[in-house]
DSSP file (Angstrom, degrees, kcal/mol; ACC not computed):
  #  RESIDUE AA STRUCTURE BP1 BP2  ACC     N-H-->O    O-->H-N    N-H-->O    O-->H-N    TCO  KAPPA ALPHA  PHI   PSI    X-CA   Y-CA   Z-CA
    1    1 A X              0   0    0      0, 0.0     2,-0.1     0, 0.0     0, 0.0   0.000 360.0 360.0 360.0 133.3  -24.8 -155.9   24.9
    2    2 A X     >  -     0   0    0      1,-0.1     4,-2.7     0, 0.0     5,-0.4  -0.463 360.0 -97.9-100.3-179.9  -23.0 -157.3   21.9
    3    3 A X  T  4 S+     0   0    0      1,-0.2     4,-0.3     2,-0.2    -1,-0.1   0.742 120.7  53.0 -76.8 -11.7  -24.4 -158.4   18.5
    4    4 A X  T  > S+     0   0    0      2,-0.2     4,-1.1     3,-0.1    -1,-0.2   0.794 112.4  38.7 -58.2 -42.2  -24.4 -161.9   19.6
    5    5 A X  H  > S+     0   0    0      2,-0.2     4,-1.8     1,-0.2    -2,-0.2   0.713 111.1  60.4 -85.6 -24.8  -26.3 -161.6   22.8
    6    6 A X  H  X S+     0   0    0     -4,-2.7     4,-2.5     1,-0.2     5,-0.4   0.859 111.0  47.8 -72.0 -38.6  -28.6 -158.8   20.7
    7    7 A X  H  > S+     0   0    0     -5,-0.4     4,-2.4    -4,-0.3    -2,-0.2   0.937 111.0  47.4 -69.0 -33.0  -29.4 -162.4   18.2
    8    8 A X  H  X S+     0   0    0     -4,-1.1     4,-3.5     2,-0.2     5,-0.3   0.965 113.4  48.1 -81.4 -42.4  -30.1 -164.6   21.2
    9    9 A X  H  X S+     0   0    0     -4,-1.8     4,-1.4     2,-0.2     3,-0.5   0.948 115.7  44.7 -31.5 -70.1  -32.6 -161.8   22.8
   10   10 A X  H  X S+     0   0    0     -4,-2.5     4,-2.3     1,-0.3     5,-0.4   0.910 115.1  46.8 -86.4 -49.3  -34.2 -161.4   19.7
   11   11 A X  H  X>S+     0   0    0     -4,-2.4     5,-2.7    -5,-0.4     4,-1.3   0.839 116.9  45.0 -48.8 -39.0  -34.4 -165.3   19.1
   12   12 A X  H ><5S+     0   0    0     -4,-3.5     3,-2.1    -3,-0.5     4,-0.2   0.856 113.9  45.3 -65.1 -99.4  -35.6 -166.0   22.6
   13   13 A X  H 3<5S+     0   0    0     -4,-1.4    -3,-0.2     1,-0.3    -2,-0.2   0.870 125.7  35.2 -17.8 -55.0  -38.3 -163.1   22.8
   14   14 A X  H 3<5S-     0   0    0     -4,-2.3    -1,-0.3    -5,-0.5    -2,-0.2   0.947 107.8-124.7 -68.2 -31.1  -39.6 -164.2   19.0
   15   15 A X  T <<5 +     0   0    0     -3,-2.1    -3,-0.2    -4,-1.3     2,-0.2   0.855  62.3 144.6  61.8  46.4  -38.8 -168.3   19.7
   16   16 A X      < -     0   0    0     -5,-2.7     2,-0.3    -6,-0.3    -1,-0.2  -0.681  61.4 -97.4 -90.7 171.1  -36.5 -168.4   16.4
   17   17 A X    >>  -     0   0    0     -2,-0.2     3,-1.9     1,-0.0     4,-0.8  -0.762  38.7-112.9 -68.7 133.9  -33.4 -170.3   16.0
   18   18 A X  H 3> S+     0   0    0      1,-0.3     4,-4.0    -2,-0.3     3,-0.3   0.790 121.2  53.4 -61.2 -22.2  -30.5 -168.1   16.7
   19   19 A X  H 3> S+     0   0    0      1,-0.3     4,-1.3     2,-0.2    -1,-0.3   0.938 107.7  49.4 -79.4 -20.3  -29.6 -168.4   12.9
   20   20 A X  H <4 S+     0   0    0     -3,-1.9    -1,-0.3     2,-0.2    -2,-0.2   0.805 119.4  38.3 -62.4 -39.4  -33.2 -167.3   11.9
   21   21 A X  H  X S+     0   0    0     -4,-0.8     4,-3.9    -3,-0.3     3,-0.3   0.737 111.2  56.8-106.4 -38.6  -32.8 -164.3   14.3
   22   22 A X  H  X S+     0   0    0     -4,-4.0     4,-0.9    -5,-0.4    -2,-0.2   0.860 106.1  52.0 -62.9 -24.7  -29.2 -163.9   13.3
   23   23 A X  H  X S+     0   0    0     -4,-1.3     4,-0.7     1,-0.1    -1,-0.2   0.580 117.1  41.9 -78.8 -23.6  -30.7 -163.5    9.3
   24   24 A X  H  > S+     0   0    0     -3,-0.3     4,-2.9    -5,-0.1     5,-0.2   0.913 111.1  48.5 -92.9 -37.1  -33.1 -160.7   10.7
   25   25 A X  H  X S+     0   0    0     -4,-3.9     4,-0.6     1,-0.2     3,-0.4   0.838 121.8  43.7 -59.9 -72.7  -30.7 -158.6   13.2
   26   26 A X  H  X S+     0   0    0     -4,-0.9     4,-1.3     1,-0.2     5,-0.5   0.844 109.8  51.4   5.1 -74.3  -28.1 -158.7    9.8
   27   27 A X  H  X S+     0   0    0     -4,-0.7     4,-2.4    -5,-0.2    -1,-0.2   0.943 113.2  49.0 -57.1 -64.0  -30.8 -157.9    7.3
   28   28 A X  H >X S+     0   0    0     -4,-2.9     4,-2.4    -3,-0.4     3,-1.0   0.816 111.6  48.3 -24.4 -79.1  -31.6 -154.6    9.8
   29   29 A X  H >X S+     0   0    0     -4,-0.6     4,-2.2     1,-0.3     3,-1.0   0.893 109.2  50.6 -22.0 -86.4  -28.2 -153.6   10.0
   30   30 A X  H 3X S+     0   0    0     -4,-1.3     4,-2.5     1,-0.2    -1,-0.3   0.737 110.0  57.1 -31.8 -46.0  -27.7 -153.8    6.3
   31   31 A X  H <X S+     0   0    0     -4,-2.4     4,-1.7    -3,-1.0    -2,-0.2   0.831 103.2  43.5 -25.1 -70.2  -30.7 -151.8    6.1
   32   32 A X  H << S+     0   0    0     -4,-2.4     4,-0.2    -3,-1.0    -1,-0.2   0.779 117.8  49.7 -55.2 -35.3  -29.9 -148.8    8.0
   33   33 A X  H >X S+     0   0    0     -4,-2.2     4,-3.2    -5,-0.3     3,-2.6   0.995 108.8  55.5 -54.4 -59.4  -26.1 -148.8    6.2
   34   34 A X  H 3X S+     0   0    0     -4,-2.5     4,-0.6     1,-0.4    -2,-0.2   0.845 116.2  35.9 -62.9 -38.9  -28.0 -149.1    2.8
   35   35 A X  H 3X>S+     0   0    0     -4,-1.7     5,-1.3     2,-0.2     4,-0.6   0.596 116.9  47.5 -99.3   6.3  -30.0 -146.0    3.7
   36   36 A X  H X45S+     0   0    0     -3,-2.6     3,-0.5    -4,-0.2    -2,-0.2   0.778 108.9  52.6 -88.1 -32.7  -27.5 -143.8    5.5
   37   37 A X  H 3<5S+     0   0    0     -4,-3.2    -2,-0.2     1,-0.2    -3,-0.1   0.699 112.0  50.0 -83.9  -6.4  -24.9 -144.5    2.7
   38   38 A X  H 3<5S-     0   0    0     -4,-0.6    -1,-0.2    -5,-0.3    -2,-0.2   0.851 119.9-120.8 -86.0 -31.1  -28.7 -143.0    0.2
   39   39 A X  T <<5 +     0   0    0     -4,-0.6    -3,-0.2    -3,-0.5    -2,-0.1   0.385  63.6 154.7  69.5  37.9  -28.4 -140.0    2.9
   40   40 A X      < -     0   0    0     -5,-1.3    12,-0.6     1,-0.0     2,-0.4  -0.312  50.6-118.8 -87.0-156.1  -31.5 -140.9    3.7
   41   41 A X  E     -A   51   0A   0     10,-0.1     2,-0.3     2,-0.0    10,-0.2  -0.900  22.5-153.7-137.6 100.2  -32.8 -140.1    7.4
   42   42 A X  E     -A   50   0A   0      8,-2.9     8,-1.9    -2,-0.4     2,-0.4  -0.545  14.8-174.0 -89.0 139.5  -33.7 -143.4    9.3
   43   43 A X        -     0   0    0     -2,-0.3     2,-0.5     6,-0.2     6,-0.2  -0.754  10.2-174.2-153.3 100.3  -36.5 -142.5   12.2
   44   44 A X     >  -     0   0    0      4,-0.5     4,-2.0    -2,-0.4     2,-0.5  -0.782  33.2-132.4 -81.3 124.3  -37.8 -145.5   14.9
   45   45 A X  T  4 S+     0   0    0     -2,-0.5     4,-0.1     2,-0.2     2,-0.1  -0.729  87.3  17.3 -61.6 109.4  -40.3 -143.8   16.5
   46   46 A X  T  4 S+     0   0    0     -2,-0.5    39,-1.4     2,-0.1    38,-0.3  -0.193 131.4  55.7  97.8 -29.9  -40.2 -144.0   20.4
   47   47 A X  T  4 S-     0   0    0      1,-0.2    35,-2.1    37,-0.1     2,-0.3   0.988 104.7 -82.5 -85.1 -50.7  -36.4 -145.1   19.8
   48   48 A X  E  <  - B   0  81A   0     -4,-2.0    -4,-0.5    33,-0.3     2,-0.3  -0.906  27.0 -94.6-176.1 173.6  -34.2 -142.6   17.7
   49   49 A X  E     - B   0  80A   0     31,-1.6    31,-1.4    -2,-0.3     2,-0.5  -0.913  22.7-158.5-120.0 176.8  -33.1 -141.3   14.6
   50   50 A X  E     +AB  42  79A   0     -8,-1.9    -8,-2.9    -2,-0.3     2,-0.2  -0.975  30.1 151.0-154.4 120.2  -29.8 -142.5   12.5
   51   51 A X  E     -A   41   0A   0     27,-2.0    27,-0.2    -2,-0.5   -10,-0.1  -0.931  40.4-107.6-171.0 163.8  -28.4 -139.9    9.9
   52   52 A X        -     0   0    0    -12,-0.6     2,-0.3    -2,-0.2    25,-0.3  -0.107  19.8-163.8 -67.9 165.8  -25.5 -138.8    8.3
   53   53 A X  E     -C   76   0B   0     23,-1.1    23,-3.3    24,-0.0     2,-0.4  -0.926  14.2-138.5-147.6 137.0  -23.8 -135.9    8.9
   54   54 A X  E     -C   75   0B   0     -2,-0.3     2,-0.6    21,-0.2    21,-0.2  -0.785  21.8-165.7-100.4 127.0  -20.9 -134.2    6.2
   55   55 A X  E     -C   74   0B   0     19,-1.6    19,-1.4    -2,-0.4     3,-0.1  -0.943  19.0-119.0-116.5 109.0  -17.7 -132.6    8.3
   56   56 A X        -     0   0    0     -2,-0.6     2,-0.1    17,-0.2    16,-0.0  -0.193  29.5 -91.2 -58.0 161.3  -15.2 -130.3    6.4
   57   57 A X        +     0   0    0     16,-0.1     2,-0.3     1,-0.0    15,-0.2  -0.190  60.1 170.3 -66.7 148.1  -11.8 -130.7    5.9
   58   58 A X  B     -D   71   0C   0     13,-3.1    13,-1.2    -2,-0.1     2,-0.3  -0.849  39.1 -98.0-144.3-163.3   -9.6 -129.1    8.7
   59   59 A X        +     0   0    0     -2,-0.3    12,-0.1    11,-0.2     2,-0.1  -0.973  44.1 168.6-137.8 108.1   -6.5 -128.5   10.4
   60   60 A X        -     0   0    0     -2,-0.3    10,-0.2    10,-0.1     2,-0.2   0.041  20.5-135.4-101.4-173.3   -5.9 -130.6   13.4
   61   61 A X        -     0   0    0      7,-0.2     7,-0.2     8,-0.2    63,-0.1  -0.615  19.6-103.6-169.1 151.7   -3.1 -131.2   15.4
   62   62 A X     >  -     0   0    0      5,-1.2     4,-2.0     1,-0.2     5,-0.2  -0.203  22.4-159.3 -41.7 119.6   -1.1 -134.0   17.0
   63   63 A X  T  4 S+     0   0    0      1,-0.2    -1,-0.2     2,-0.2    58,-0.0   0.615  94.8  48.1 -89.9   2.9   -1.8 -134.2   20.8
   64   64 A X  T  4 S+     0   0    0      3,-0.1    -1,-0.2     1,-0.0    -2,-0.0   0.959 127.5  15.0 -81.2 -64.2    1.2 -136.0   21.1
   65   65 A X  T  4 S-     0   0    0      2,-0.1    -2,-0.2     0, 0.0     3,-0.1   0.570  87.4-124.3 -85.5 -30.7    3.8 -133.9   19.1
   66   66 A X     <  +     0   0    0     -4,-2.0    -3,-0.1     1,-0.2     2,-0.1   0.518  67.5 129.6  93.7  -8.6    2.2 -130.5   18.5
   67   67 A X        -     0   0    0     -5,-0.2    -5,-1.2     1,-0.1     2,-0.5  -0.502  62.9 -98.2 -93.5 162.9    2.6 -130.7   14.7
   68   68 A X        -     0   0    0     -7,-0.2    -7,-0.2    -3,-0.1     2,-0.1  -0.715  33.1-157.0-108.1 156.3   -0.5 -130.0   12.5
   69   69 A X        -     0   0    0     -2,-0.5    -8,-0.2    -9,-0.1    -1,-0.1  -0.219  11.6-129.7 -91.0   0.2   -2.6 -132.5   11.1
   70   70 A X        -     0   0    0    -10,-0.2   -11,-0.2     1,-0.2     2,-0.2   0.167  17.8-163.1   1.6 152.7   -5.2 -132.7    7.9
   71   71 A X  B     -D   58   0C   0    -13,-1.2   -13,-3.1   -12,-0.1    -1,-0.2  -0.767  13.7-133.1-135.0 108.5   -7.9 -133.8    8.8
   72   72 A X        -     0   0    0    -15,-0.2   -17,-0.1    -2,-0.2   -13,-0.0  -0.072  25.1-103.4 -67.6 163.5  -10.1 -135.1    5.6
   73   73 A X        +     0   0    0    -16,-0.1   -17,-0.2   -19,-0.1     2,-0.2  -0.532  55.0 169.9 -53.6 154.4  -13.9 -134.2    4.9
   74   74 A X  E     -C   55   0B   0    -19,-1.4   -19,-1.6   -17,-0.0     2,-0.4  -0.842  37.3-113.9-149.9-166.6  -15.7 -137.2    5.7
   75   75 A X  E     -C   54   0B   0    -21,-0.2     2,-0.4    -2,-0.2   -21,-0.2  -0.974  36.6-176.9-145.9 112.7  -19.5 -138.6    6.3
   76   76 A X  E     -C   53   0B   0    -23,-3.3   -23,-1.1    -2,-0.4     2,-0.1  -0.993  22.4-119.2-125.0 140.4  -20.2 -139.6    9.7
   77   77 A X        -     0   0    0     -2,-0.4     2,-0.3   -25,-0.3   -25,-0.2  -0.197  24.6-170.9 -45.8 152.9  -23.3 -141.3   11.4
   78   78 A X        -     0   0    0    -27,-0.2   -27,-2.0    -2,-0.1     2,-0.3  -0.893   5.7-160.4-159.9 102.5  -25.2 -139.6   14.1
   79   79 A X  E     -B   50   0A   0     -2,-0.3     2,-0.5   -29,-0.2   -29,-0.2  -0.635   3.9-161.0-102.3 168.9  -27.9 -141.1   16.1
   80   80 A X  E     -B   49   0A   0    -31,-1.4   -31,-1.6    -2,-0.3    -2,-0.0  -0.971  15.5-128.6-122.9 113.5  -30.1 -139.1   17.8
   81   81 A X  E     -B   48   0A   0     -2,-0.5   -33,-0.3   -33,-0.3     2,-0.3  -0.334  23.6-128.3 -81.2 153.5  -32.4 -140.6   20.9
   82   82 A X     >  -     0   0    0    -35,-2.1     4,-2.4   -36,-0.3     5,-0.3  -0.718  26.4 -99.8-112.2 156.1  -35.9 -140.0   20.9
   83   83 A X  T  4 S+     0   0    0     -2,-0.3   -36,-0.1     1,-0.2    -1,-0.1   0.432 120.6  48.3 -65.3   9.4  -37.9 -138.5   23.8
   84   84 A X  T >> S+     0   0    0    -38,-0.3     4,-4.2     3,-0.1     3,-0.9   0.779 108.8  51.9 -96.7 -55.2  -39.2 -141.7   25.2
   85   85 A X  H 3> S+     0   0    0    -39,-1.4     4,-1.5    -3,-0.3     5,-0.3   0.746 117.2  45.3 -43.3 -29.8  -35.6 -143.7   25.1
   86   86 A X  H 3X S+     0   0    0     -4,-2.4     4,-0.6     2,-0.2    -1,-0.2   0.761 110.5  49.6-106.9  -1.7  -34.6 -140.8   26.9
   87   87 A X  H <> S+     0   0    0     -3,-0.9     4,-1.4    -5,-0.3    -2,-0.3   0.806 115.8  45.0 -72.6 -63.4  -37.5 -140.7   29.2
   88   88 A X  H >X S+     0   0    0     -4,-4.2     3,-1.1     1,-0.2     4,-1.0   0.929 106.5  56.9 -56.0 -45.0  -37.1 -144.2   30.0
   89   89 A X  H >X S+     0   0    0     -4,-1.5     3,-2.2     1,-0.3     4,-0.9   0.936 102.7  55.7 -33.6 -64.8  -33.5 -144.2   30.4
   90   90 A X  H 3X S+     0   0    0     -4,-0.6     4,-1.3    -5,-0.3    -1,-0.3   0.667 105.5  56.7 -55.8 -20.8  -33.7 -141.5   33.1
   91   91 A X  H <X S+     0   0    0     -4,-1.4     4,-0.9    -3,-1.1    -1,-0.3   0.607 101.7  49.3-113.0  25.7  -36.0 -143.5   35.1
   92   92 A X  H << S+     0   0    0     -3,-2.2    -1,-0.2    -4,-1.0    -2,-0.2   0.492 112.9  39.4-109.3  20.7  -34.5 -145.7   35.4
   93   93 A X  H  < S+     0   0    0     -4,-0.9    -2,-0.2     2,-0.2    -3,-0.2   0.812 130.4  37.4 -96.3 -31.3  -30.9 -144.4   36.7
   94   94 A X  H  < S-     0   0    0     -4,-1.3    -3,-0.2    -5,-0.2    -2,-0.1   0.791 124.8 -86.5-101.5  -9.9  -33.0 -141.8   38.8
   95   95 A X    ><  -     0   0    0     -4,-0.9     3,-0.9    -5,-0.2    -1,-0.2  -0.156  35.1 -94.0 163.6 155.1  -35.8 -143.5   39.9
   96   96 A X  G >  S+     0   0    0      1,-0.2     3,-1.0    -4,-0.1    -4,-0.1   0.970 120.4  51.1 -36.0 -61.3  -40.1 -144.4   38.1
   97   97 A X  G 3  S+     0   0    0      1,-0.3    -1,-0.2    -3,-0.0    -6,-0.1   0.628  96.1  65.7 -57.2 -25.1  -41.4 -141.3   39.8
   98   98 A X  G X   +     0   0    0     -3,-0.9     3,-0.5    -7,-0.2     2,-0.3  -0.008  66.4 111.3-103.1   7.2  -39.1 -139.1   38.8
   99   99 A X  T <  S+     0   0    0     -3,-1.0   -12,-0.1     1,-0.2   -11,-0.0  -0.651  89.6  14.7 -99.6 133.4  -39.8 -139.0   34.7
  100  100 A X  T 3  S+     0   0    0     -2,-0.3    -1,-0.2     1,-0.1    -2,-0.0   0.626  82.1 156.7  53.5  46.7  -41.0 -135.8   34.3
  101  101 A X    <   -     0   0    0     -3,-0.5    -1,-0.1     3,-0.2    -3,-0.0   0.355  63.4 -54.1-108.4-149.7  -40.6 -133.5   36.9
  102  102 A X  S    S-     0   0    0      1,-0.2     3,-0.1     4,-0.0    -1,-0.1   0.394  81.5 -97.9 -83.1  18.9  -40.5 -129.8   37.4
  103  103 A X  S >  S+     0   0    0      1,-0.6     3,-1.9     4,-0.0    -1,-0.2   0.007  76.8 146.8  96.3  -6.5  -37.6 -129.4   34.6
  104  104 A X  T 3  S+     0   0    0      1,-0.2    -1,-0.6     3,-0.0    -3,-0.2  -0.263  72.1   7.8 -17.7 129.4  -34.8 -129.3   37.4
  105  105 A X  T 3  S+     0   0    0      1,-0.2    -1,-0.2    -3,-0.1    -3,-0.0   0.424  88.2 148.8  76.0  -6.5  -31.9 -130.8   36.3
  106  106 A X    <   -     0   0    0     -3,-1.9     2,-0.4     1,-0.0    -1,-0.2  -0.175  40.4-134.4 -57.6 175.4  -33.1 -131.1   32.9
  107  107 A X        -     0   0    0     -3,-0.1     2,-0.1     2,-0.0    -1,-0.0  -0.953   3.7-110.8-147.6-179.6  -30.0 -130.8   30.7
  108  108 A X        -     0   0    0     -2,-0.4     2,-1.7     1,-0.1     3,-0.2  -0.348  44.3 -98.3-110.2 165.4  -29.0 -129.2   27.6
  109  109 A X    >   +     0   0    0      1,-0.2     3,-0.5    -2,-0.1     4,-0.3  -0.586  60.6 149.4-103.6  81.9  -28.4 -131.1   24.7
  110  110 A X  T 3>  +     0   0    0     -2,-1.7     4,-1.3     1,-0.3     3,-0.4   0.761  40.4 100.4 -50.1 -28.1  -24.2 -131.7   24.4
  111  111 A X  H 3>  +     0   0    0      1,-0.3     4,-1.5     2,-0.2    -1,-0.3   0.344  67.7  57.1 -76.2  -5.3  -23.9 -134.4   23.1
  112  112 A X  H <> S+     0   0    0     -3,-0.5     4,-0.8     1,-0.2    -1,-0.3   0.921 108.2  53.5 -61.7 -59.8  -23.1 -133.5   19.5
  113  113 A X  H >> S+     0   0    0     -3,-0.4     4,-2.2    -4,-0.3     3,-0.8   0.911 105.4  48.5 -62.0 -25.9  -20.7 -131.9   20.5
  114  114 A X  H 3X S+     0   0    0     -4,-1.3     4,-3.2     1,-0.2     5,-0.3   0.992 118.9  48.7 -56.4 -60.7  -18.8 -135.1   22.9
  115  115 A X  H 3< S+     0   0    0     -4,-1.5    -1,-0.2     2,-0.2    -2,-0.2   0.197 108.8  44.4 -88.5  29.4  -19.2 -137.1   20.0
  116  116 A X  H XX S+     0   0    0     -4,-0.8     4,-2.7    -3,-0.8     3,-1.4   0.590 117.1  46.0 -97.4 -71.7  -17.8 -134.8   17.4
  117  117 A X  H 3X S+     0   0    0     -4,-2.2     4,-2.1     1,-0.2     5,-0.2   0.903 115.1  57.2 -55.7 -38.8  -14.5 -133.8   19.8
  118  118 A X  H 3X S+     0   0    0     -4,-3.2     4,-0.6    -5,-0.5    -1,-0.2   0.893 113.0  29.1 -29.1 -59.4  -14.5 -137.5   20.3
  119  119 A X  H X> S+     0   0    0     -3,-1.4     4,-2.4    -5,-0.3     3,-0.9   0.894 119.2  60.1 -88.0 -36.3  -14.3 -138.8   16.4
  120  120 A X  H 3X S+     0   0    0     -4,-2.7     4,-1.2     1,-0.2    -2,-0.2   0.921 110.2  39.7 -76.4 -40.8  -12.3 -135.4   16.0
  121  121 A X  H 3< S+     0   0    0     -4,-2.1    -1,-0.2    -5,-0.3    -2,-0.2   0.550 118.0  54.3 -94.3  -8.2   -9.4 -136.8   18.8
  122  122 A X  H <X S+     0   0    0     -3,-0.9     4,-4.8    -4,-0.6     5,-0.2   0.772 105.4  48.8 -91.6 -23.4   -9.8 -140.1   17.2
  123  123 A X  H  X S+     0   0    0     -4,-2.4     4,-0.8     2,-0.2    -2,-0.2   0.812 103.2  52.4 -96.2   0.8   -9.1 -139.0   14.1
  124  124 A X  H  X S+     0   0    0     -4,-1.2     4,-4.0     2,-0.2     5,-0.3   0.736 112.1  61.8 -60.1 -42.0   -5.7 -136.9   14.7
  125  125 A X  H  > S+     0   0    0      1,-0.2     4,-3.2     2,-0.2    -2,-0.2   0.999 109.4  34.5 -69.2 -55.8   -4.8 -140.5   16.5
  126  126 A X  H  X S+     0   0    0     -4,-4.8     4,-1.6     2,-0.2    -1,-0.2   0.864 116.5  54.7 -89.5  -1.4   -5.1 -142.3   13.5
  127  127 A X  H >< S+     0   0    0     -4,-0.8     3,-0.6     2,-0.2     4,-0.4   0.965 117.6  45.5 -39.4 -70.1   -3.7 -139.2   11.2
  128  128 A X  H >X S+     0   0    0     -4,-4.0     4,-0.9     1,-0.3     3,-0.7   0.909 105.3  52.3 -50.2 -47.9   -0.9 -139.6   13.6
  129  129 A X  H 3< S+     0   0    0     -4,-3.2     3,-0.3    -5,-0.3    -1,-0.3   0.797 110.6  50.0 -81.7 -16.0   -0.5 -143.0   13.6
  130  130 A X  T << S+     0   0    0     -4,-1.6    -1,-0.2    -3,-0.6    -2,-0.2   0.195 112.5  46.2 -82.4  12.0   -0.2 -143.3    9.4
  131  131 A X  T <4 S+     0   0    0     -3,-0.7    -1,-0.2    -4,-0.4    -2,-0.2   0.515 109.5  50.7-118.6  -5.7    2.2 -140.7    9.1
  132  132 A X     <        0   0    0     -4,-0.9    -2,-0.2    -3,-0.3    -3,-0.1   0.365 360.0 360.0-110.1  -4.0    4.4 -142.2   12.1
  133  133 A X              0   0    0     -4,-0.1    -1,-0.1    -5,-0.1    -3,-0.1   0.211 360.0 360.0-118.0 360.0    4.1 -146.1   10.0
């Protein structure tokens, strides 16, 4: 879903005019920046949380070339799903009945880590690509 089709939703469901609904999704957004950039810790209840998280400086290296990299500290965002978004989710790729079952299959919680080696292999790319311009 993009942030257009997120304005028309929200305008349909409410019965705004897309520009009326486009002034609320906006003002949200800004919202959530304005308090990750306070460090504060934003938390939708049934949906998520949204907070910052600080990553030291390292030593990277080019997957291309082999050579090594800086990589500065920086401030990245981190949402976090809450146990109802992720209850719902699951039933529906695995089926209604199936939400809560004898803890088969449950799984462990990766995902920091995918999206840290993720922004960590995007940022060696663009490391790479300003030292290569």
């Amino acid at each position: 879903m993009t942030k257009a089709e997120l304005v028309e939703e929200v305008a349909r469901a409410a019965e705004l005019t897309k520009k009326d609904s486009e002034v609320i999704v906006e003002e949200v957004f800004k919202n959530i920046v304005q308090a990750l950039n306070r460090g504060e810790k934003i938390e939708l209840r049934g949906f998520g949380s949204f907070r910052v998280r600080q990553r030291d400086a390292r030593r990277g290296r080019n997957p291309k070339t082999g050579a090594p990299v800086d990589i500065p500290a920086k401030r990245v965002p981190y949402f976090k799903p809450g146990k109802e978004l992720k209850e719902l989710i699951n039933a529906q790729s695995i089926g209604v009945g199936s939400v809560g079952g004898d803890g088969a299959g449950d799984e462990v919680d990766d995902d920091d880590d995918f999206i840290e080696d993720a922004d960590d292999a995007a940022g060696e790319i663009a490391a790479e690509a300003g030292a290569e311009s």
